[in-house]
Structure formats: structure tokens, C-alpha cells
ZAMARGU-4260 file (C-alpha; in steps of 0.2 Angstrom, whole numbers, plus 5000, padded with zeros to 4 digits):
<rodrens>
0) 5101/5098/4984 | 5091/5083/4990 | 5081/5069/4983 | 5065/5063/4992 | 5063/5043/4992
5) 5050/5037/4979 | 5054/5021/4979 | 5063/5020/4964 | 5080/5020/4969 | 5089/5023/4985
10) 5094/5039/4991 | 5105/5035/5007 | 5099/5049/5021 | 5083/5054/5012 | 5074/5063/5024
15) 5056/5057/5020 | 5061/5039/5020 | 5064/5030/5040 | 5082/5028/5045 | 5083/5010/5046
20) 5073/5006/5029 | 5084/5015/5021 | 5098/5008/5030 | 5094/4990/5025 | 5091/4994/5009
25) 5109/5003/5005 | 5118/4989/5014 | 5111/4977/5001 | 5117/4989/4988 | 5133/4992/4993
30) 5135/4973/4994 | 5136/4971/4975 | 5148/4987/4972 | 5158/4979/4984 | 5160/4963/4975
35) 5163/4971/4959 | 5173/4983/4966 | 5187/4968/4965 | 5187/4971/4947 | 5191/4989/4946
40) 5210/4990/4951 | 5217/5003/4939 | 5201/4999/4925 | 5190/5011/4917 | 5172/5007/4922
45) 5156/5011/4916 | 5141/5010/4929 | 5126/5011/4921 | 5109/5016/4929 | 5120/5023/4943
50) 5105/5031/4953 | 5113/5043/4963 | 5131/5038/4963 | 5135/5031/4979 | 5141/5015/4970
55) 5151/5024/4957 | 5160/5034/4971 | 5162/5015/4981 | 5172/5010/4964 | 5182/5026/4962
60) 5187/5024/4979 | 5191/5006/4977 | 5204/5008/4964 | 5197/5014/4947 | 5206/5020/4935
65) 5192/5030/4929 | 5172/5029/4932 | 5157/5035/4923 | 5139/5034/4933 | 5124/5036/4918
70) 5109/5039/4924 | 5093/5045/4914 | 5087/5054/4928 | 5094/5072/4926 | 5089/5077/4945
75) 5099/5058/4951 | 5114/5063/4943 | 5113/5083/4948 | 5111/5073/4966 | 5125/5062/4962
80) 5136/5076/4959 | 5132/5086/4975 | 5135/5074/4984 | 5145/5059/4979 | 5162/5067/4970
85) 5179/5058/4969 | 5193/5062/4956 | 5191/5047/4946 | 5173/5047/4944 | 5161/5059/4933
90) 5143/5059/4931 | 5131/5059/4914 | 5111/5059/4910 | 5110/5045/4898 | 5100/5032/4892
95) 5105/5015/4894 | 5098/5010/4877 | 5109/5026/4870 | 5126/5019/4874 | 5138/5026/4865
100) 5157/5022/4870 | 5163/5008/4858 | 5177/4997/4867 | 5180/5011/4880 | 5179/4999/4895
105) 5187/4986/4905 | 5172/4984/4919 | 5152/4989/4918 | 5143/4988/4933 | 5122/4985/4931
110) 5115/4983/4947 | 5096/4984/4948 | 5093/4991/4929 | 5088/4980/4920 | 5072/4974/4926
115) 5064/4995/4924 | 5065/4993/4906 | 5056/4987/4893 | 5072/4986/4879 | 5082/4974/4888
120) 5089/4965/4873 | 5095/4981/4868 | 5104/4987/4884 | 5113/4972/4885 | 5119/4974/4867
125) 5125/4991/4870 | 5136/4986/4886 | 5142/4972/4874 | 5149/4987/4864 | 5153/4996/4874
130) 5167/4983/4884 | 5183/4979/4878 | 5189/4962/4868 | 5193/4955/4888 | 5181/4966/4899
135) 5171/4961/4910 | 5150/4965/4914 | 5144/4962/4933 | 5126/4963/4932 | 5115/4958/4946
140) 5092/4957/4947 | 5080/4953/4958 | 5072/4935/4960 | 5055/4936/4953 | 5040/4933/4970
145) 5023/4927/4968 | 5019/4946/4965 | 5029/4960/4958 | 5040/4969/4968 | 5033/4987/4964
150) 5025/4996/4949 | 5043/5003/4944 | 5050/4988/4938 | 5044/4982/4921 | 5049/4964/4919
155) 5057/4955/4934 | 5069/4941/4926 | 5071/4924/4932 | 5088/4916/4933 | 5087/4908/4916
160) 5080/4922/4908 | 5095/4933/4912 | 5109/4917/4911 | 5102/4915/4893 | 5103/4932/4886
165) 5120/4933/4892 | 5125/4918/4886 | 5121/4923/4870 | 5132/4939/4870 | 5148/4931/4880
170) 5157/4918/4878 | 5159/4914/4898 | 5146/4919/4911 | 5147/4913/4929 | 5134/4917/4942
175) 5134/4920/4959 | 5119/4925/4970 | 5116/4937/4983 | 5106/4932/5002 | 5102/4946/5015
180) 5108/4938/5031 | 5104/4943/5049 | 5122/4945/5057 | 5131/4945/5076 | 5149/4952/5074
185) 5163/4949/5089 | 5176/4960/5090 | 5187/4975/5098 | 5182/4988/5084 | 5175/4990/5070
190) 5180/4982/5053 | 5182/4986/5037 | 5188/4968/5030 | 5181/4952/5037 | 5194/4936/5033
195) 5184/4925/5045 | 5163/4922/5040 | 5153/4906/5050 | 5137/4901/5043 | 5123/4893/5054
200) 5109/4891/5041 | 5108/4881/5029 | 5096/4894/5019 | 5112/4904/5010 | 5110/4898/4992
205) 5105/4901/4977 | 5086/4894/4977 | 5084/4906/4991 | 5093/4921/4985 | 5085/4939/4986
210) 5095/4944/4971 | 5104/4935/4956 | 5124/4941/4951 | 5132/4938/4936 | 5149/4939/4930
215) 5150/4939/4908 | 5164/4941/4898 | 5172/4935/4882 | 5189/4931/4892 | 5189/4918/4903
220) 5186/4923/4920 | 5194/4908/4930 | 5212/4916/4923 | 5207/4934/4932 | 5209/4934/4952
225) 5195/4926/4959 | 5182/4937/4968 | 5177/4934/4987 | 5163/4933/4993 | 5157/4951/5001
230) 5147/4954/5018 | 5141/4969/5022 | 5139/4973/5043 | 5123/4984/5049 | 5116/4981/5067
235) 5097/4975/5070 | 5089/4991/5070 | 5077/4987/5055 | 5072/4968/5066 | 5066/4979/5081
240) 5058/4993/5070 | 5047/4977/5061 | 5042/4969/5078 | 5036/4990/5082 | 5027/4989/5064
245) 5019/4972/5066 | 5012/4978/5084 | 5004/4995/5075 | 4998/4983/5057 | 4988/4973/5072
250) 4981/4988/5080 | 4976/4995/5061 | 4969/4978/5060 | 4958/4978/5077 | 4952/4996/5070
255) 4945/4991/5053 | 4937/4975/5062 | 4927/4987/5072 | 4924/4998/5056 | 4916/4982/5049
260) 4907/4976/5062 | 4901/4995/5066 | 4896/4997/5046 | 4886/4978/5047 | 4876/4986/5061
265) 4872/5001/5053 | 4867/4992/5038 | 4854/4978/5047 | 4849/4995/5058 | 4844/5004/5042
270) 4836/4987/5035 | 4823/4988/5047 | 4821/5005/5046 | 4817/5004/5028 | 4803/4990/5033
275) 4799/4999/5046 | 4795/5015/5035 | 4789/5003/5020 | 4774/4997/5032 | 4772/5014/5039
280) 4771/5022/5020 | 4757/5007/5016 | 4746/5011/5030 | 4748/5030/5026 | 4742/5025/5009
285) 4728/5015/5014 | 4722/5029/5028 | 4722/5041/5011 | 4711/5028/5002 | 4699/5026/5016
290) 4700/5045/5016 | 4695/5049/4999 | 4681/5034/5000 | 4674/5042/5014 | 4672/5059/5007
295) 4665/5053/4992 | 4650/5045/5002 | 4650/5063/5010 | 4648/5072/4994 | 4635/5059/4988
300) 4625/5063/5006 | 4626/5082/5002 | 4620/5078/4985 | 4607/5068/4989 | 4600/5082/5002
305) 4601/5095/4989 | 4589/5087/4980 | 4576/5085/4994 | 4569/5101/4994 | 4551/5096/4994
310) 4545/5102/5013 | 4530/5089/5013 | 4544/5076/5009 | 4557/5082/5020 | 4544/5079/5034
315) 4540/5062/5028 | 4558/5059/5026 | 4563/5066/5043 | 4568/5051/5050 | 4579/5047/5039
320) 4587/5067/5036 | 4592/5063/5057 | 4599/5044/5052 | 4608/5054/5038 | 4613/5068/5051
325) 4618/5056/5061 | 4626/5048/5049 | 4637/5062/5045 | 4642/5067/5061 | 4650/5050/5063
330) 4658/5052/5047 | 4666/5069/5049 | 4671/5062/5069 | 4680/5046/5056 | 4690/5060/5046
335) 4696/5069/5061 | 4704/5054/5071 | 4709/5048/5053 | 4716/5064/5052 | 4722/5064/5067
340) 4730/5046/5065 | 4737/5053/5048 | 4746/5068/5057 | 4753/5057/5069 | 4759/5044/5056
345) 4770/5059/5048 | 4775/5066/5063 | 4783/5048/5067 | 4790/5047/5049 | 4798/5063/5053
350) 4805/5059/5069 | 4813/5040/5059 | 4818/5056/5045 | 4826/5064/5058 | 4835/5051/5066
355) 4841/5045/5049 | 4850/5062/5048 | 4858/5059/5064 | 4863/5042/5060 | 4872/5049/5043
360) 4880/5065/5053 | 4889/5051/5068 | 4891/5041/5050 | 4901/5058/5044 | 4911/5062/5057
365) 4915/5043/5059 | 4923/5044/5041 | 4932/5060/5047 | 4941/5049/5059 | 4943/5035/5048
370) 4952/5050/5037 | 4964/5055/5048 | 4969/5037/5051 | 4971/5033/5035 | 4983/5047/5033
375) 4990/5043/5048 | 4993/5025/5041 | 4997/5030/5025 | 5013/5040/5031 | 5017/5025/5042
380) 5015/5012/5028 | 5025/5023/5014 | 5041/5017/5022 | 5039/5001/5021 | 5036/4999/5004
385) 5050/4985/5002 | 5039/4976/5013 | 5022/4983/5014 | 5018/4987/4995 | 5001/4989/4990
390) 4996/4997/5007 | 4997/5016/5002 | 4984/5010/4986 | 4975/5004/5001 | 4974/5018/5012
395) 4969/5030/4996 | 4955/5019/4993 | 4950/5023/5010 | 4949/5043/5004 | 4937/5038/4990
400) 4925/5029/5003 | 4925/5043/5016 | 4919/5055/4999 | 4906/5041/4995 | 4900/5042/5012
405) 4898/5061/5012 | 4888/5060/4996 | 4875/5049/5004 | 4860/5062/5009 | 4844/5069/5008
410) 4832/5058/5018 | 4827/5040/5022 | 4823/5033/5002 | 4839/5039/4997 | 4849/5029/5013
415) 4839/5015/5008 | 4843/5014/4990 | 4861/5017/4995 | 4860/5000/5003 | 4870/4990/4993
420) 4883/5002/4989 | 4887/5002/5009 | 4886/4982/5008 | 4899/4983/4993 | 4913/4996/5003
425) 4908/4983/5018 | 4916/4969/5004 | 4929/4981/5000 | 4936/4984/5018 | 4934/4967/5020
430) 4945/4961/5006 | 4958/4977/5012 | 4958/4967/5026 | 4964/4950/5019 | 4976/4961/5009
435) 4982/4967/5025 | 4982/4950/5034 | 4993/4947/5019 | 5006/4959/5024 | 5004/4956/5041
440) 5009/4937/5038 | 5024/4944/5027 | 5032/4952/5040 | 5029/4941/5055 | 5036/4927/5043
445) 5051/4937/5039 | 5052/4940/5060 | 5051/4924/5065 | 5063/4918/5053 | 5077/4929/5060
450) 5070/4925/5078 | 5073/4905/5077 | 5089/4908/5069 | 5102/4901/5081 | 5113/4918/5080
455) 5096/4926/5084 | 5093/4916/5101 | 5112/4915/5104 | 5113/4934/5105 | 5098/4940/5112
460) 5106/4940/5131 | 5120/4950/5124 | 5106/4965/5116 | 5096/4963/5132 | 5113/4969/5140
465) 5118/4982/5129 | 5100/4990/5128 | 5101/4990/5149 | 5118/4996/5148 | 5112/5012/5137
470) 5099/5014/5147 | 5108/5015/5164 | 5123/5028/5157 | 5113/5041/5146 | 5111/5031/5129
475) 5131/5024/5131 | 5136/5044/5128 | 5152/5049/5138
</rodrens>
């Protein structure tokens, strides 16, 4: 069995989720198993909101006596037990809020729970209950940003909000914070314990933590061993895949620059095509009143010659019967080069008609396009959402447009009295843009602080190396 990658919780080798995302995000993870982990020596442990159990199998695997993983996602803990079994650890779908093992544990781990539920309080009354006289809860959150962190977490707690709730349900709380750190290691192999760690930024505390740790208990935690601090080692992998991210985010930005400034030219095009037709529609109207005028005066010379039927006066009015003859003729040569100019004007209104139509077909198959790169885009942009959040609302947005632009139809009025819906999707793009720039900036920010670290600068002869080195043997294969 296998998880897909929601964004929820992390599901190490997903296969709808890119490698080196998914990389990043469980070497944070495992970070805080690792320090708790110092607590489990031969004590029972209850991990709650488990995910998929890599974390409950890190602390059988550390020494636990015994460990439970609760979950409330039945297909996290199926996954869990595919996948992640040791002797000391079992697996259970529960509710956090449900808790029902009174005194029944040295140690409970809460990494990452407690900022998806509403009942917070609650939870953190029934790990009270569920610990011993002396045990002990390691519980770690997220620092609050400007913005939410995703749609799956409910409340994001700041430091005090947590410290306090925790004071208030054990006598003795220390706090410890966690930093992501960019890292160069030295040595002859690979290591699974690092005794030696030197820091050259001055940026690893707690007002610039990524995530907030606590240690509560009703014991004193000074008199237990003290824990060291954990690093967790992962190669720059996720560094290169951002600069590749940010150089295709730029290109997607270039693109809906064009979109607008395409869109903008569409719209002043169509503005004076509706002027254009306005004026033409006017002078048809006033040809039609001329028309009618002049066949009235027709109808009233008709009349008028009906009634002359006296021979003696039509003689004496014969000079008059030619000027009206005459006049006639003139007339019904008016009506054919009005008519004339009438057939002309709707033959040119049909032509504008057509090449509306044209216009909206090249508009069509541009929103085709813009389609498939939004799909594109969106299976790009769905893994970064640790970084990138908000894009893929983005890019569906982009689906509803290209179904609003293939309802606009059915000649040159109704174009024109789309108008200022195609000047409000030209605001929209425009402010999916800013949204974009946004991100963009983000990650660039988050580039160019790992590029002017020192270790950064320091190393980046050595990566040109290796890379040149892989290169010339095959990829470094034997």
C-alpha cells in the first residue's frame, strides 16, 4: 500500500511528491524524533498524531521499551503498518481528543498535531492523563508567518500561546527551538553521530526558529540526562532544485506578462471596433430615415398624379407632370445609390462581424494554450507547496477563465458588452501576478540566504569539483 502526498503529512518516498521536497521535509521531521528519542531508553511511549509511523519506528529503534503511534487517519496507520514495523511498536486509529490510557506512559511525543485541531485544550489534557506522576511530553509546532502555512492547519500557535497552556498543566516546561540549517560535512564516511558542530551564522536561535520544542513534566527535568542538541545531515539537492524552480517561476512570469499585454491589446482593439460599428450603425440608421422620408414624398407624388385625371388639366399641367417625372426619376436614382450605399454598409459590418469571429477563434485557441500551461504549471507548482502555497488555487483559477472565455460569442454586441468582464480577468491576472512575484521573492530570499552564507561560498569550489568529477566517470558509478 501507498500513500499519495497531500500535503497534510509527509509520506517519505511518495511517488507523486519530487524526491528532494520530500527529502527536506523528512529530514526536519526526523530531527525532532531524534531529540526525543533521548528520552525513550527502556520507556513506554505514546506518539500521538503519528502520520505514517516513521517516527514511531525512529523511537522503537532508539531503545523503547514499548511504543504506540495514534493516528485518526485509518489509511496513515494501514500505511504505517506496511511499512514501518519494529517489535516494540504497534499502530492504532485514534483520536487525540479520545485518549484513553490513564498513567500508561513515561514519554509522549506531539510533533506537528497540534496546530490541525480546533480542541487543543482538550488534547493536551488528555496527554496529561495519559503520562505518569514523572513522565515526560515533548511537543514541538510551527512558528506562526505573516500567512498561514496551508489550509490543514487550523490554528498556528505562537511561542507563548503554547508555553502557557503547558504551563498550566505541568509543573516544569523547558523550551528548545528548532532551525533548518544549510550544512557542509568533512569526513572519511558517513556518520551516524556527530560530537563536533561549528556554527557560522549568527541566525540559529529562537527569534528565528522555523519550529518551537517543548519539554513538560511534572518532575524536574534538570535531574534527567540532559538532551543534546540533534542535526540532522541531507546534501544540497533541494538548493539546486529551487535555483531550477526559480528560473521556470520567471519564465511563467515572462508568459503571463505577454498574456496581459496580448489581452490589453485585444481590448483597445475591440474598443474601437465598437466605435467603429457604433458610427457605422448611426449612419445606417440615419440612411434608413432618409429612406423612409424619401418614399413618403414618392407616395405623396403618386398620390397627387392619381388625382389629375382631368386630360384638359393634365395638359395645362404638363410642365409640371415632366418637373414631377423628373423629379421622380431623381428620386428612385437617390433610393438605389442609398440603397446601394446601405448594401455596402452591411456588407462592411459583416466583414468587422467576421473578423470579430476570428479574433474570438485566435482568442480560443490562445486559452487552449494558456490551458495546457496551466496544467503544466500546476503539476510543477503542487510540490512545492511548502514554499509555493497558494499557486495551484492560482492556476485553477486559470481553468475558470479559459471557460469564461469560451462562453464569450455570437457577434460583435455581445464582445462589446463583454468588455468589462475581459478588463476584470485582465485585473485578476494582474494581481496573480503580484501573487506570484510574492512567491517568486520568497524563494529567491530563501536562495540568497544560503548563497551569502560563508559555508555556502566556502564550499562551492568543492560542488563545482564533485559535479565535474561525476560528470567525467559516468555519474561517480564504478
Amino acid at each position: 500500500m501507498s500513500l499519495g502526498f497531500t500535503g497534510e503529512r509527509i509520506v517519505p518516498g511518495a511517488p507523486d511528491c519530487e524526491p528532494t521536497f520530500a527529502q527536506k521535509m523528512y529530514q526536519e521531521h526526523l530531527a525532532r524524533y531524534a531529540f526525543a528519542a533521548q528520552f525513550a531508553q527502556d520507556r513506554d511511549v505514546l506518539d500521538v498524531g503519528c502520520g505514517v509511523g516513521y517516527g514511531s519506528q525512529w523511537l522503537g529503534k532508539s531503545g523503547a521499551r514499548s511504543v504506540l503511534g495514534i493516528d485518526i487517519s485509518a489509511e496513515a496507520i494501514e500505511h504505517a503498518q506496511h511499512n514501518y514495523f519494529h517489535p516494540a511498536v504497534r499502530f492504532k486509529a485514534q483520536d487525540a481528543s479520545a485518549i484513553e490510557a490513564e498513567g500508561g506512559y513515561d514519554l509522549v511525543t506531539c510533533f506537528e498535531l497540534i496546530e490541525h485541531i480546533e480542541q487543543q485544550s482538550l488534547v493536551l489534557d488528555r496527554i496529561k492523563t495519559a503520562l505518569r506522576p514523572d513522565g515526560l511530553l515533548v511537543i514541538s509546532t510551527p512558528r506562526p508567518l505573516d500567512d498561514i502555512r496551508t489550509h490543514f492547519h487550523v490554528h498556528e500557535m505562537s511561542f507563548e500561546e503554547l508555553f502557557d497552556l503547558l504551563k498550566e498543566r505541568f509543573a516544569h516546561v523547558e523550551a528548545f527551538f528548532e532551525v533548518n540549517c544549510f550544512t557542509s560535512y568533512v569526513g572519511s564516511e558517513s556518520p551516524s553521530k556527530l560530537d563536533r558542530i561549528l556554527s557560522i551564522s549568527d541566525r540559529i536561535n529562537l527569534a528565528n526558529a522555523d519550529y518551537f520544542v517543548f519539554v513538560a513534566s511534572d518532575a524536574p527535568i534538570g535531574e534527567r540526562e540532559r538532551p543534546s542538541p540533534i542535526l540532522t545531515l541531507n546534501d544540497d539537492s533541494y538548493i539546486l532544485t529551487l535555483e531550477k524552480d526559480i528560473d521556470v517561476l520567471r519564465g511563467a512570469e515572462n508568459y503571463h506578462l505577454q498574456q496581459i499585454a496580448t489581452l490589453e491589446t485585444e481590448r483597445h482593439d475591440l474598443t474601437e471596433a465598437s466605435h467603429q460599428a457604433d458610427q457605422k450603425i448611426a449612419a445606417i440608421s440615419e440612411i434608413k430615415g432618409e429612406t423612409s422620408a424619401i418614399r413618403a414624398t414618392v407616395e405623396d407624388m403618386r398620390q397627387q398624379l392619381g388625382q389629375l385625371t382631368d386630360v384638359g388639366a393634365l395638359r395645362e399641367d404638363a410642365a409640371r407632370a415632366a418637373f414631377l417625372d423628373a423629379e421622380i426619376a431623381r428620386v428612385r436614382t437617390e433610393v438605389s445609390e442609398l440603397r446601394t450605399l446601405l448594401l455596402d454598409t452591411q456588407n462592411r459590418l459583416a466583414k468587422s462581424e467576421g473578423d470579430a469571429h476570428a479574433s474570438l477563434a485566435a482568442k480560443t485557441f490562445e486559452a487552449e494554450a494558456l490551458q495546457r500551461e496551466a496544467a503544466h504549471l500546476r503539476s510543477n507548482l503542487a510540490m512545492r507547496e511548502g514554499e509555493l502555497d497558494n499557486v495551484r488555487r492560482v492556476l485553477a483559477d486559470n481553468g475558470n477563465r479559459v471557460a469564461e472565455l469560451q462562453t464569450e460569442a455570437n457577434g460583435l454586441r455581445s464582445e462589446v458588452a463583454r468588455l468589462p468582464e475581459m478588463a476584470r480577468r485582465c485585473s485578476d491576472l494582474e494581481s496573480e501576478m503580484n501573487a506570484m512575484r510574492y512567491r517568486l521573492d520568497y524563494a529567491e530570499s530563501t536562495l540568497t540566504r544560503f548563497r551569502r552564507s560563508l559555508s555556502w561560498k566556502l564550499t562551492k569550489p568543492i560542488r563545482w569539483i564533485g559535479r565535474t568529477f561525476k560528470k567525467l566517470t559516468g555519474g561517480g558509478k564504478a
